[in-house]
C-alpha positions as a Python dict, from the first residue, in 0.01 Angstrom:
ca = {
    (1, 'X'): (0, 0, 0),
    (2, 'X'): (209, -103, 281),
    (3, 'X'): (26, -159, 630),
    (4, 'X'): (272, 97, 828),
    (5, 'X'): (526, 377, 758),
    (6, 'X'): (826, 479, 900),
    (7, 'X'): (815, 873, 1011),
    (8, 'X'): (1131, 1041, 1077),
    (9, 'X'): (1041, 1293, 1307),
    (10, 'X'): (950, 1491, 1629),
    (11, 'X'): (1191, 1726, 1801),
    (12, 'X'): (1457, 1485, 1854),
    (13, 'X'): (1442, 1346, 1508),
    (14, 'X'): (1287, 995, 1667),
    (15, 'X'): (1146, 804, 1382),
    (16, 'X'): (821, 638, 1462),
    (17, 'X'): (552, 372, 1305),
    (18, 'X'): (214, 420, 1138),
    (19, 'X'): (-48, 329, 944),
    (20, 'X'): (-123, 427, 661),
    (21, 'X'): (-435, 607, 769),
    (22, 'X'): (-275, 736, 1076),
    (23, 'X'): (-23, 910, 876),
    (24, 'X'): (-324, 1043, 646),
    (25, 'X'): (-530, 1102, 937),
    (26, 'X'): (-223, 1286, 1135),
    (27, 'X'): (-82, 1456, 860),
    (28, 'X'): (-141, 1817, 931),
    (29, 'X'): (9, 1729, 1267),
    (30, 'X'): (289, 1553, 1168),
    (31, 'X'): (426, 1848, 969),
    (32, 'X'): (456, 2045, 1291),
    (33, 'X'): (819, 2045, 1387),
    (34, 'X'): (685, 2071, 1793),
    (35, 'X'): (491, 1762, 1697),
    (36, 'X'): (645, 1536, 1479),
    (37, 'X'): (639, 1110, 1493),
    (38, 'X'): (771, 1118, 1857),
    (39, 'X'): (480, 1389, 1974),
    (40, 'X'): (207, 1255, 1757),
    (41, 'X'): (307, 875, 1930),
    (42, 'X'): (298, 1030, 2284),
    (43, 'X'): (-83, 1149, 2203),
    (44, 'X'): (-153, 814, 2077),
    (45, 'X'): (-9, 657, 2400),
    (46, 'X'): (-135, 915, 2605),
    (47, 'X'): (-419, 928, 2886),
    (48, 'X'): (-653, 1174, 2931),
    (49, 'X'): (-947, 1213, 3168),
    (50, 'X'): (-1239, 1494, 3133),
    (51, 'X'): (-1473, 1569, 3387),
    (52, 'X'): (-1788, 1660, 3221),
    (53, 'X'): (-1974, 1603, 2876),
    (54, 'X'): (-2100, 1972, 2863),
    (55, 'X'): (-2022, 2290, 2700),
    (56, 'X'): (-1640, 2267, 2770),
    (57, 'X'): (-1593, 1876, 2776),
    (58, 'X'): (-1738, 1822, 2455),
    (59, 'X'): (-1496, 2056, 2257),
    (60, 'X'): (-1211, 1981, 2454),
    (61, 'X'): (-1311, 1583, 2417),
    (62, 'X'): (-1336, 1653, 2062),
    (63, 'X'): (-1010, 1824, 2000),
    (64, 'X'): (-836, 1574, 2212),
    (65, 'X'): (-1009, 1239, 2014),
    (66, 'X'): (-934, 1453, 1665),
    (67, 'X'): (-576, 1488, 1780),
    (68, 'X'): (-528, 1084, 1862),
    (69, 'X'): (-508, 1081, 2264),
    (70, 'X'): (-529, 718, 2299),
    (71, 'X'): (-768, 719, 2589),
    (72, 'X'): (-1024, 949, 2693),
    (73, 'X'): (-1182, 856, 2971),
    (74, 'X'): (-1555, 1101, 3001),
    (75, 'X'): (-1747, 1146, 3338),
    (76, 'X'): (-2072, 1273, 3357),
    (77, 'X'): (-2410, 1196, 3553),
    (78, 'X'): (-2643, 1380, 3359),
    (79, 'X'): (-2846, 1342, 3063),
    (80, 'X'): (-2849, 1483, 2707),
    (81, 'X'): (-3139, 1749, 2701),
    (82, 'X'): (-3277, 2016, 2444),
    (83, 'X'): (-3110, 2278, 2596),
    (84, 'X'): (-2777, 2124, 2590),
    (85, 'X'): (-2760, 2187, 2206),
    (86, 'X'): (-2685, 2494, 2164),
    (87, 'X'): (-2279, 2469, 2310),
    (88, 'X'): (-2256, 2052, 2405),
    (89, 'X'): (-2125, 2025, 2044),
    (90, 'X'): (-2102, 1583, 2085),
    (91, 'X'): (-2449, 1534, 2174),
    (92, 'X'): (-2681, 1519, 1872),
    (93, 'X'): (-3121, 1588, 1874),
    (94, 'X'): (-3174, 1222, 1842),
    (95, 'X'): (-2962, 1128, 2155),
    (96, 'X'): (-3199, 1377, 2395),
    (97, 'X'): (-3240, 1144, 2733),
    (98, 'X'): (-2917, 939, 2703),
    (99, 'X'): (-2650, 999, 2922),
    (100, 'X'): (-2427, 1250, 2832),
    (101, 'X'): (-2125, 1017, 2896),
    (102, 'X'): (-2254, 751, 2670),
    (103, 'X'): (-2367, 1000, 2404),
    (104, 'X'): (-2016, 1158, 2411),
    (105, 'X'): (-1869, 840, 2355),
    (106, 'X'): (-2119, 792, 2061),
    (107, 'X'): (-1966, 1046, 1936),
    (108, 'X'): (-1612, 1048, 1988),
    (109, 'X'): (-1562, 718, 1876),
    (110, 'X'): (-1713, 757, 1545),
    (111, 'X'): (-1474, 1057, 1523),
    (112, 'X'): (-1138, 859, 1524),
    (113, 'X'): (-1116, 479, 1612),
    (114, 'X'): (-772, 508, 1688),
    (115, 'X'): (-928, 671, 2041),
    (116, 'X'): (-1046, 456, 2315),
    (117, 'X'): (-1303, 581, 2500),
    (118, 'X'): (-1450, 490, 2844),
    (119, 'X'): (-1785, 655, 2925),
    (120, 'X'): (-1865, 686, 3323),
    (121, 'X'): (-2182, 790, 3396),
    (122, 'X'): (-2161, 880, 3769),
    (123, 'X'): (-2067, 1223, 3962),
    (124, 'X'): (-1743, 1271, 4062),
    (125, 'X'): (-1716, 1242, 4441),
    (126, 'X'): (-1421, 1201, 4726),
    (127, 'X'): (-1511, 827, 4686),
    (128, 'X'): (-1418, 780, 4320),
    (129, 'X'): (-1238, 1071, 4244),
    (130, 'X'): (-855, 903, 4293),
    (131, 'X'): (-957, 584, 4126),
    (132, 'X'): (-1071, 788, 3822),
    (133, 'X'): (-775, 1053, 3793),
    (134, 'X'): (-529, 742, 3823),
    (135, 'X'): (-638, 700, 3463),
    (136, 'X'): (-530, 954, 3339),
    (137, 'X'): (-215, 1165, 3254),
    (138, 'X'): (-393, 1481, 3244),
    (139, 'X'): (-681, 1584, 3392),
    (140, 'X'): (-927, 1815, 3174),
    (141, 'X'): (-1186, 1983, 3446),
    (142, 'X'): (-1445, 2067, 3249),
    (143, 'X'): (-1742, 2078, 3528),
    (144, 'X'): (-1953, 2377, 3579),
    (145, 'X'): (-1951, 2437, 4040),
    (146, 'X'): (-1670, 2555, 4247),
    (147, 'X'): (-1738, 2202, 4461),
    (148, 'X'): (-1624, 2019, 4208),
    (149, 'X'): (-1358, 2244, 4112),
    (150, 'X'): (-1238, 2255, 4451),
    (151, 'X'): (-1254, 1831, 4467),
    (152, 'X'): (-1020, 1764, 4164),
    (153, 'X'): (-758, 2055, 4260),
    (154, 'X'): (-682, 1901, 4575),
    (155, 'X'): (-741, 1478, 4453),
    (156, 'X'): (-435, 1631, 4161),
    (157, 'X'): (-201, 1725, 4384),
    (158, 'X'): (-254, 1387, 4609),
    (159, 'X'): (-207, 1174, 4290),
    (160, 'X'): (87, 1426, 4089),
    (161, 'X'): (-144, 1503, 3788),
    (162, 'X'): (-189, 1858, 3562),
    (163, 'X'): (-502, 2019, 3559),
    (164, 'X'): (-628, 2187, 3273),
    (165, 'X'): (-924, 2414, 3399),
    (166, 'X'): (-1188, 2656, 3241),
    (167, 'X'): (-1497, 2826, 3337),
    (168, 'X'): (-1766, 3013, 3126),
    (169, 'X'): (-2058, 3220, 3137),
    (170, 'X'): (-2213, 3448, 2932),
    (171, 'X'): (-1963, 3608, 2688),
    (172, 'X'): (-1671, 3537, 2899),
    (173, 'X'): (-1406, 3287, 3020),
    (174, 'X'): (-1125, 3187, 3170),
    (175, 'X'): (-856, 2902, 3106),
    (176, 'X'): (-590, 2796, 3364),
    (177, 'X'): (-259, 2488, 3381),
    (178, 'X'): (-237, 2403, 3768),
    (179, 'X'): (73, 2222, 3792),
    (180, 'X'): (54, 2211, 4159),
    (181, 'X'): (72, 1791, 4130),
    (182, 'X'): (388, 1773, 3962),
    (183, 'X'): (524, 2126, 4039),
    (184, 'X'): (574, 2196, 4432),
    (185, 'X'): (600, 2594, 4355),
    (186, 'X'): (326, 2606, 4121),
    (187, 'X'): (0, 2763, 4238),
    (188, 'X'): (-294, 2599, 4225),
    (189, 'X'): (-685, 2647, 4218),
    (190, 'X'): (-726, 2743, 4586),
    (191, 'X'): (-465, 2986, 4566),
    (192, 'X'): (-676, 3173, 4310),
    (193, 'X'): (-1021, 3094, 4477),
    (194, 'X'): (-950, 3028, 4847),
    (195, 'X'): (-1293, 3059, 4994),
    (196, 'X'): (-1585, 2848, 4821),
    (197, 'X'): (-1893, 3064, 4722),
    (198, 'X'): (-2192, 3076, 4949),
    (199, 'X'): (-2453, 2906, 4760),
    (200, 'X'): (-2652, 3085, 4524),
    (201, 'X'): (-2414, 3397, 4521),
    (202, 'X'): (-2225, 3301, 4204),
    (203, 'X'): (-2434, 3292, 3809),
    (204, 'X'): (-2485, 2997, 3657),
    (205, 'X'): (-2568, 2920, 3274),
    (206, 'X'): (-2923, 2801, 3382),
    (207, 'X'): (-3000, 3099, 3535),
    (208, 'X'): (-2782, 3372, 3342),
    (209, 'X'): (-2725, 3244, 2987),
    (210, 'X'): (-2415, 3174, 2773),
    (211, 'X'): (-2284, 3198, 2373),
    (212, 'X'): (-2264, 2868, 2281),
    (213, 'X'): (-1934, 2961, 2104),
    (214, 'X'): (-1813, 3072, 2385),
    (215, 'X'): (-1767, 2735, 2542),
    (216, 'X'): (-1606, 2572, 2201),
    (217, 'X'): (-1355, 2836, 2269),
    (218, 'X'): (-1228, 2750, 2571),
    (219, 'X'): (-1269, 2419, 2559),
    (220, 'X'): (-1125, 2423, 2222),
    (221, 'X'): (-813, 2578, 2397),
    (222, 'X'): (-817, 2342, 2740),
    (223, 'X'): (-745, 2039, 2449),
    (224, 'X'): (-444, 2258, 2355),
    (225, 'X'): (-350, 2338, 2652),
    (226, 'X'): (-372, 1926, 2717),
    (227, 'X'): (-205, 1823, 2429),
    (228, 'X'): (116, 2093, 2490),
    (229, 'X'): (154, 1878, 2812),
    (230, 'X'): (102, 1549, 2661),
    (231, 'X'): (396, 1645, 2450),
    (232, 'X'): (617, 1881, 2614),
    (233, 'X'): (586, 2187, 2403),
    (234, 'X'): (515, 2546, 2448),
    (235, 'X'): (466, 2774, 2705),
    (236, 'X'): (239, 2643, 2999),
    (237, 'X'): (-1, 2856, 3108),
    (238, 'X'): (48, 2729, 3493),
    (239, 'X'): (115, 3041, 3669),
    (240, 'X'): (-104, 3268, 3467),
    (241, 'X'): (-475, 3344, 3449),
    (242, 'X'): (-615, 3363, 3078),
    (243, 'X'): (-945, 3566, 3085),
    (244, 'X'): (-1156, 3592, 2741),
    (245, 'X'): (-1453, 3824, 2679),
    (246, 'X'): (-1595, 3754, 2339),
    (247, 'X'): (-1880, 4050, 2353),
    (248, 'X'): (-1589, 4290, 2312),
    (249, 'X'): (-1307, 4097, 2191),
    (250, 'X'): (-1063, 4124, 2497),
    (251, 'X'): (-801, 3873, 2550),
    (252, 'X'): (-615, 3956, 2900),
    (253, 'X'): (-344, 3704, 3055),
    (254, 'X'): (-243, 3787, 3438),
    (255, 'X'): (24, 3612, 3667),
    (256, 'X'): (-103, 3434, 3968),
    (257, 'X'): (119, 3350, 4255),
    (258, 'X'): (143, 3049, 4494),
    (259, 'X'): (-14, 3161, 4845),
    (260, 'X'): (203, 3016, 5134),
    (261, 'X'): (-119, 3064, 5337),
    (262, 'X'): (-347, 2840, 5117),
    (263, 'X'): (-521, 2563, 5234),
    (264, 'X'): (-434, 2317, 4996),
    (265, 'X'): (-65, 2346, 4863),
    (266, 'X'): (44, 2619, 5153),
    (267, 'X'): (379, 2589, 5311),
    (268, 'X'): (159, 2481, 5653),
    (269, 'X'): (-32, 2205, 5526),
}
C-alpha cells in the first residue's frame, strides 16, 4: 500500500496529499464537496486555541481533534474533579486531580495523532492572553464568567482573530461568531453584553445545575462553527445570536447589531 495518495478535491478542484490512514481516517469528510482535499488540508494546517477544558471545551476540543485541526492549543487552571463527569466528556474517573489541561490532552491525543496538542495549565489573564491567541487562527471561548468573556473579546480584536463563543446553563444555550477582529462592521461581545454583571447576580452551574448534554451540544456546534471558518464555508453566524433550550426543544436565531456607542469596537474608541 502506497505511503500517500493523491486527492482530487475541495471546492476548487485542488488536489492534495495523504496518507493512507488520513484518507481512511478523513474519509467521511473528504466526500463533502464544501470540504474536499483543499478544506480537509487547511484543518490539518490549521490553528486553533480553546479556552477551557470544561463542559464546552471538551466537545468542541473533541470535534476539532476528530476533524484533524493540526494544533489545538487547551488552557485551563483547574483540576479534573467528580463532578466534572457528568458534561467534561475528555476527562475520564481515573484522571480525578490532574489538571484539566493535561487530562484533555490525554485525551485528545489518543483520539487522532495527526493533532498536536499543547496543554497550558494557567488562567487566562491580560498578561498572557495576546501571547496565547497569537497561536491560534481561531479562538474557541469556551470559559464559564463574563470576565473572561469580556478579556478575549477585546485581546481578538487587538490581534484580528474570530471568536467562536457559547454559554450554558441549565437546559439552555447560546452560540455566537464575533468577527469583530477581522471584520470592522461586525459586532462583537460587548455590543451584546455592554455592562459586566455585578457579582453574584448572574447563575452559575455550581450553584444552579446543567444537562450534561446540553454542553456537548453547543460545544459540539462551536467546533462547527470553527471548522466553517477554518475553511471558508457556510453561513457565519457573526451577526446573529443562536439561543437553544433543550427542556422544550426551541431553536431561536436573532440578528444582533454593531453598537456605535460600545466600548470596545464603537465608532469613539
Amino acid at each position: 500500500m502506497p505511503n500517500s495518495v493523491h486527492f482530487s478535491g475541495g471546492r476548487e478542484g485542488i488536489g492534495m496529499d495523504f496518507s493512507s490512514e488520513q484518507l481512511q481516517r478523513y474519509s467521511r469528510q473528504l466526500l463533502l464537496k464544501e470540504m474536499g482535499g483543499q478544506g480537509q488540508a487547511r484543518l490539518l494546517a490549521s490553528r486553533v486555541v480553546v479556552v477551557g477544558a470544561g463542559g464546552l471545551g471538551s466537545p468542541a476540543a473533541y470535534y476539532l481533534a476528530a476533524a484533524g485541526v493540526g494544533r489545538l492549543l487547551v488552557i485551563d487552571d483547574d483540576r479534573v474533579e467528580l463532578s466534572n463527569l457528568q458534561r467534561q466528556i475528555l476527562h475520564t474517573s481515573d484522571r480525578v486531580g490532574e489538571d484539566k489541561a493535561q487530562s484533555a490532552a490525554t485525551a485528545l491525543r489518543a483520539l487522532n495523532p495527526d493533532t498536536e496538542v499543547i496543554p497550558i495549565v494557567s488562567r487566562l489573564h491580560a498578561e498572557n492572553v495576546q501571547s496565547i491567541l497569537a497561536e491560534g487562527d481561531v479562538i474557541v471561548d469556551g470559559s464559564d464568567n463574563f470576565a473572561t468573556r469580556y478579556l478575549l473579546n477585546e485581546a481578538c480584536l487587538q490581534a484580528g482573530k474570530v471568536l467562536v463563543s457559547a454559554a450554558v446553563l441549565g437546559f439552555e444555550g447560546q452560540l455566537s461568531t464575533f468577527r469583530h477582529g477581522v471584520d470592522g462592521s461586525a459586532p462583537c461581545y460587548r455590543c451584546l453584553y455592554p455592562e459586566l454583571p455585578q457579582s453574584g447576580a448572574q447563575p452559575t452551574c455550581r450553584s444552579a445545575g446543567i444537562l450534561g448534554a446540553v454542553a456537548g451540544v453547543l460545544g459540539a456546534w462551536q467546533a462547527a462553527e470553527t471548522i466553517k471558518e477554518i475553511v471558508g464555508i457556510g453561513d457565519s453566524l457573526a451577526g446573529s445570536l443562536l439561543l437553544l433550550n433543550l427542556l422544550h426543544g426551541q431553536l431561536l436565531r436573532i440578528q444582533i447589531s454593531k453598537n456605535p456607542a460600545c466600548p470596545v469596537c464603537g465608532s469613539n474608541v
